[in-house]
C-alpha positions as CSV (number, residue, x, y, z in Angstrom):
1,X,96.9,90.9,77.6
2,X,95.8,90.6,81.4
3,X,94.8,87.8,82.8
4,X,91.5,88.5,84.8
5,X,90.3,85.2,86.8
6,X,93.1,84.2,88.5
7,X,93.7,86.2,92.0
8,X,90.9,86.3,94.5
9,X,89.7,89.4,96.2
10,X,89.8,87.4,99.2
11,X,93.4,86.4,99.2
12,X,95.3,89.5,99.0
13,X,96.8,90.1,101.8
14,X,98.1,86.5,102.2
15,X,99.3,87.1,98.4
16,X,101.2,90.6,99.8
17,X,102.9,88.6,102.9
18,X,103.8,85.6,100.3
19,X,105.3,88.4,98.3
20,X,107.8,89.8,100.9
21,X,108.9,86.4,101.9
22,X,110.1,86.0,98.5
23,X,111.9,89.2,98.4
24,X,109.6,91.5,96.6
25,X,109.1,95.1,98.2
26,X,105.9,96.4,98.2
27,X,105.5,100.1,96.9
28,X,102.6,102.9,97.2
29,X,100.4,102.0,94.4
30,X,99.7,104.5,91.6
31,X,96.6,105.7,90.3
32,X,92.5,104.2,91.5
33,X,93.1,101.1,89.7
34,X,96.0,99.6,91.0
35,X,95.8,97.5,93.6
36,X,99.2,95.9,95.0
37,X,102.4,97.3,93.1
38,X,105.7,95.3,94.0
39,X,109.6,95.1,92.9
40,X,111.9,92.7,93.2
41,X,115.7,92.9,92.6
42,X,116.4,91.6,89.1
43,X,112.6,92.3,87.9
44,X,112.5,94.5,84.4
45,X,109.2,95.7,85.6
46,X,107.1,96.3,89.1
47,X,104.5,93.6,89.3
48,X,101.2,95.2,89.1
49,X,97.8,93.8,90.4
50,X,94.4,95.8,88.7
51,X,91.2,96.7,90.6
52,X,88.9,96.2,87.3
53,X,86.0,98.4,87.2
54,X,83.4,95.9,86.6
55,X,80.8,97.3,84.1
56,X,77.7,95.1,85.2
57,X,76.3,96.6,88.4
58,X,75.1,95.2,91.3
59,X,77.9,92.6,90.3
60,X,80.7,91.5,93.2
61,X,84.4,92.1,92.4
62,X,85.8,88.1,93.2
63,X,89.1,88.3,91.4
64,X,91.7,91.4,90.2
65,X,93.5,91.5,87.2
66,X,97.1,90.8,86.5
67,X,99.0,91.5,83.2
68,X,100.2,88.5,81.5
69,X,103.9,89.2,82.0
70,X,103.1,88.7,86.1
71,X,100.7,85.7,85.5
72,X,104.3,83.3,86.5
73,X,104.0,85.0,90.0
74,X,100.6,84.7,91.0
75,X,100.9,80.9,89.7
76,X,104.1,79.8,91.9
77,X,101.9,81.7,94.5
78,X,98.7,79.8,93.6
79,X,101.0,76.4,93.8
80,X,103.1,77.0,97.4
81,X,99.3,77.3,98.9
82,X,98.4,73.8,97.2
83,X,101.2,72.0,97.9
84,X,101.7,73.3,101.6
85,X,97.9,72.6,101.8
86,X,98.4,69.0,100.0
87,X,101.1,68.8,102.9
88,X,99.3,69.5,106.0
């Protein structure tokens, strides 16, 4: 299953930076639809962020599509930008 409303378009990149802070390694991404492909030491499996072709044109892309099994990830990253936001 894939989790498909959950990372915005528009935070990307600061999702890549929070990435390497934590240790993960960003790797050349494989194939059209993938959009971020990282490792981390300890990880089974590369965590993997989709570009999904949206099938209603005219339609803007606002969020990409991560599998279930990388949903934890994009979550702790979701809650560090809350709370250090909640902080300032």
């Amino acid at each position: 299953m894939a989790n498909r409303n959950t990372l915005s378009v528009k935070k990307i990149d600061e999702f890549k930076a929070w990435l390497e802070k934590d240790g993960w390694q960003l790797q050349k991404t494989k194939g059209s639809y993938e959009v971020l492909r990282a490792v981390k030491q300890g990880q089974k499996h590369p965590l993997i962020v989709y570009y999904r072709h949206d099938t209603h044109k005219g339609t803007e892309l606002v969020h990409y599509t991560v599998l279930d099994r990388d949903f934890g990830v994009v979550r702790a990253f979701l809650r560090s930008k809350y709370e250090r936001k909640r902080n300032d």
